[in-house]
C-alpha positions as CSV (number, residue, x, y, z in Angstrom):
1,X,-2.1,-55.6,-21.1
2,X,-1.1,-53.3,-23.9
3,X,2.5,-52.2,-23.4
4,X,1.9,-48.6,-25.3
5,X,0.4,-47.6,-21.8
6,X,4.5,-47.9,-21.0
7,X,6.2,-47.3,-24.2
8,X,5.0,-45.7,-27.2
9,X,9.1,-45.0,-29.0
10,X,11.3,-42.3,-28.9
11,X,9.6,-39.8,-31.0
12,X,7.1,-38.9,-28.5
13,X,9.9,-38.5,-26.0
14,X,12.0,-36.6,-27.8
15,X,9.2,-34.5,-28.7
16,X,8.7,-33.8,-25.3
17,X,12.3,-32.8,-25.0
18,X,12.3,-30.2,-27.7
19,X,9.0,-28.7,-27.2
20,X,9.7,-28.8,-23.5
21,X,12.9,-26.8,-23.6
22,X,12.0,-24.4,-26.3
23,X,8.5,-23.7,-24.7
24,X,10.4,-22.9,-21.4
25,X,12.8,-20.6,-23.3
26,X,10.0,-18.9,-24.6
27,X,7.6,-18.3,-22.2
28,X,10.9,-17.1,-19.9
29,X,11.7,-14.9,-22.6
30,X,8.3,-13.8,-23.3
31,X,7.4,-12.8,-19.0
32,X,10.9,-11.3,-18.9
33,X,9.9,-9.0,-21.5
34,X,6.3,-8.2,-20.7
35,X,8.0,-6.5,-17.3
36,X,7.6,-6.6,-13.6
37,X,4.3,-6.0,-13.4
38,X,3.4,-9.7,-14.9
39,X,5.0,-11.3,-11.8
40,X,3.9,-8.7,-8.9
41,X,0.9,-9.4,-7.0
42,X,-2.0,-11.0,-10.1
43,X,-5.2,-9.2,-10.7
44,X,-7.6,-11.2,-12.0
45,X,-6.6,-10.5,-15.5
46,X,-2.6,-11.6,-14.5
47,X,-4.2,-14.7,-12.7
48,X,-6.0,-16.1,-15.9
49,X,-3.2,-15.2,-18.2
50,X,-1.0,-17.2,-15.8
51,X,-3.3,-20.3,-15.7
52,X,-4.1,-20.3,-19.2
53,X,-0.3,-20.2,-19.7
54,X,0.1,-23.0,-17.4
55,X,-2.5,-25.5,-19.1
56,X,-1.2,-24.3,-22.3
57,X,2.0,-25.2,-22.0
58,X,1.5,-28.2,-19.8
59,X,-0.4,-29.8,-23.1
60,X,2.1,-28.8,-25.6
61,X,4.6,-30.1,-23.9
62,X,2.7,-34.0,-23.3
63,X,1.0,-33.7,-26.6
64,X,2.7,-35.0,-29.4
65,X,0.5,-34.1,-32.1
66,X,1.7,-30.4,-31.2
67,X,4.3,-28.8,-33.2
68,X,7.3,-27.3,-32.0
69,X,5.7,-23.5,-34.0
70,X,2.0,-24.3,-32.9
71,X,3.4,-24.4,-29.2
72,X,5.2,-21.1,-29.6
73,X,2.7,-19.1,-31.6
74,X,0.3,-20.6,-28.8
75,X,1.8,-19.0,-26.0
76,X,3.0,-15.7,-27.9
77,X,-1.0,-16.0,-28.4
78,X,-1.6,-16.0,-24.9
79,X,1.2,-13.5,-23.8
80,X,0.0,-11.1,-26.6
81,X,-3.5,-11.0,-25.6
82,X,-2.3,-10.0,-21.9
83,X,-0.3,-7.7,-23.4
84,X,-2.5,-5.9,-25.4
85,X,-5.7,-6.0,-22.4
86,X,-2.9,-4.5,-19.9
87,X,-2.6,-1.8,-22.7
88,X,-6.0,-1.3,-22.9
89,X,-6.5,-1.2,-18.9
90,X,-3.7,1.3,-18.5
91,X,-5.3,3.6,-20.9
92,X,-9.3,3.6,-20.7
93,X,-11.0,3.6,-17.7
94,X,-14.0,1.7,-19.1
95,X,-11.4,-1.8,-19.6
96,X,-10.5,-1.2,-15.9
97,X,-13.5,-1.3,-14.8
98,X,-14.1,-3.8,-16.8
99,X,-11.0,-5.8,-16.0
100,X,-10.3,-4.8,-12.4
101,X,-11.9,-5.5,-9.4
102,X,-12.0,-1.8,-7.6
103,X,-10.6,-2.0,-4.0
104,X,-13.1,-1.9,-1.4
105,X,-13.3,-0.1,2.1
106,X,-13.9,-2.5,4.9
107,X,-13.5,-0.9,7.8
108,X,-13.1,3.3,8.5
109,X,-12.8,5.3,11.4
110,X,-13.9,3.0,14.2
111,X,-16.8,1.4,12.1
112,X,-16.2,-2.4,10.1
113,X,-18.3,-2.1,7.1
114,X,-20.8,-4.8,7.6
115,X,-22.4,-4.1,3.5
116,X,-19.4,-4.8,2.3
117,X,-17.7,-7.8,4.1
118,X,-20.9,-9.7,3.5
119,X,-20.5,-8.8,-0.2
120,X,-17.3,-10.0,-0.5
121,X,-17.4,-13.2,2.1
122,X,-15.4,-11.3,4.8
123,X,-15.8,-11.4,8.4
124,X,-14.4,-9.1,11.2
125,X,-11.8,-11.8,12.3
126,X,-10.3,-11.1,8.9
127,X,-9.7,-7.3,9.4
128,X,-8.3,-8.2,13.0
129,X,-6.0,-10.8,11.3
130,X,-4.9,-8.3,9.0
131,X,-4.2,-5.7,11.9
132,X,-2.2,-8.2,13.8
133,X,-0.4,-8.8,10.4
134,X,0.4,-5.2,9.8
135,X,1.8,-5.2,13.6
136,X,-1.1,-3.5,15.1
137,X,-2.2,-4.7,18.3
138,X,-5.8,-2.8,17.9
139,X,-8.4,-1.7,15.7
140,X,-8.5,1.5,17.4
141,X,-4.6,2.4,16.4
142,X,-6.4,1.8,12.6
143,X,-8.2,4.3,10.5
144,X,-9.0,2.1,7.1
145,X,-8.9,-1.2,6.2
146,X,-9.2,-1.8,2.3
147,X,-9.6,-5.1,0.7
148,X,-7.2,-4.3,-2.6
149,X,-7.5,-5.6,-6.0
150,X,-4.8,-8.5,-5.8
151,X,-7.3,-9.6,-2.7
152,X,-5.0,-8.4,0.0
153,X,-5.7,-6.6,3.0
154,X,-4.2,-3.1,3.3
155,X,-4.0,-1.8,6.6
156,X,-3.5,2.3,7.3
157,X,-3.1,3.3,10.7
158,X,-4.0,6.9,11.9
159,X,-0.8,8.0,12.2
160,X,-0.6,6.9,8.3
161,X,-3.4,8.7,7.2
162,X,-2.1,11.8,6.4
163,X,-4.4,13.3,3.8
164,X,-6.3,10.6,2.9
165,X,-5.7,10.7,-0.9
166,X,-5.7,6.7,-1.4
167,X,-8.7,6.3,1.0
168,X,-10.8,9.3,0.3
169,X,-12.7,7.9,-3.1
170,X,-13.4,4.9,-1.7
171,X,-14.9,6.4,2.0
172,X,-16.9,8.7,-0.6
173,X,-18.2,6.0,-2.8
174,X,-19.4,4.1,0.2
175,X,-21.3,7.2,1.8
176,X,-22.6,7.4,-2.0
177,X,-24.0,3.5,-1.5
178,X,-25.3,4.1,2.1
C-alpha cells in the first residue's frame, strides 16, 4: 500500500490552512458586501451563484496546485459575475425575464388552476398545505395562491386582498393564456 494515500508532507497541509482561512475571509467579506439580498430567499440566479461558490471554494481549498491569488480572483470572479447579472436584472426587464422565473397563479377565487399546477409539478394537496401553513383552515377563507419566484407558496386571504395590485397581472396574464 502506498502511504501518500495518508501522508503526502506538510506543504499540502499548510496549503490547506492558508487558502482555507483566507478563502473564508474573503468570500465573508465578499457576501457581506454584495448586501442582504445575496442571503434572502435564492432565485435561481442566487442558487447557482451559491453552488458555484461552494464547489469553487471547496476545490481551492483541497487542491494544492491552487494558489492562494488564483483562489481569490476565482471567487471575486464568481461574486462579480452575480454582481454585475443582479445589476443587469434590476435594471432591464428583458435579463429578468431572462433570469427570473415569473411567479405564477395557482389558485384564484374559488378555482385551483389545474394548467398551471401540472406545468410546474404541483398538485392540490400542495395549495391546501400551504393554506394550513399560512394558518388557514380552508380554501374558501383564500382568494390567491401564487407559486413565487424563490419557489414558495404565497397565500392571500380575502380579507388580504385589498386591491389586488400584487395579484392582478398575474390573474390577467392567466385569462390572457386561457
Amino acid at each position: 500500500m502506498d502511504l501518500s494515500y495518508f501522508w503526502t508532507g506538510w506543504t499540502p497541509i499548510w496549503h490547506t490552512l492558508l487558502v482555507g482561512s483566507v478563502g473564508y475571509l474573503t468570500l465573508v467579506i465578499l457576501l457581506r458586501g454584495m448586501g442582504p439580498r445575496t442571503m434572502a430567499k435564492m432565485t435561481p440566479l442566487d442558487f447557482v451563484v451559491a453552488v458555484t461558490l461552494g464547489s469553487a471554494f471547496g476545490r481551492v481549498v483541497t487542491a494544492v496546485d491552487v494558489s492562494l491569488a488564483q483562489a481569490v480572483v476565482a471567487l471575486l470572479l464568481l461574486v462579480t459575475v452575480q454582481w454585475v447579472l443582479a445589476y443587469f436584472r434590476a435594471r432591464w426587464r428583458f435579463m429578468r425575464r431572462l433570469l427570473d422565473s415569473p411567479p405564477v397563479l395557482l389558485y384564484y377565487d374559488g378555482e385551483l388552476q389545474q394548467q398551471a399546477l401540472r406545468r410546474h409539478r404541483l398538485t392540490e394537496v400542495d395549495v391546501h398545505t400551504a393554506a394550513r401553513q399560512s394558518g388557514q383552515g380552508s380554501l374558501d377563507d383564500i382568494q390567491a395562491v401564487i407559486l413565487q419566484q424563490d419557489g414558495s407558496l404565497g397565500v392571500i386571504s380575502q380579507n388580504a386582498m385589498r386591491d389586488g395590485s400584487s395579484v392582478l397581472p398575474f390573474i390577467e396574464q392567466r385569462r390572457g393564456d386561457s
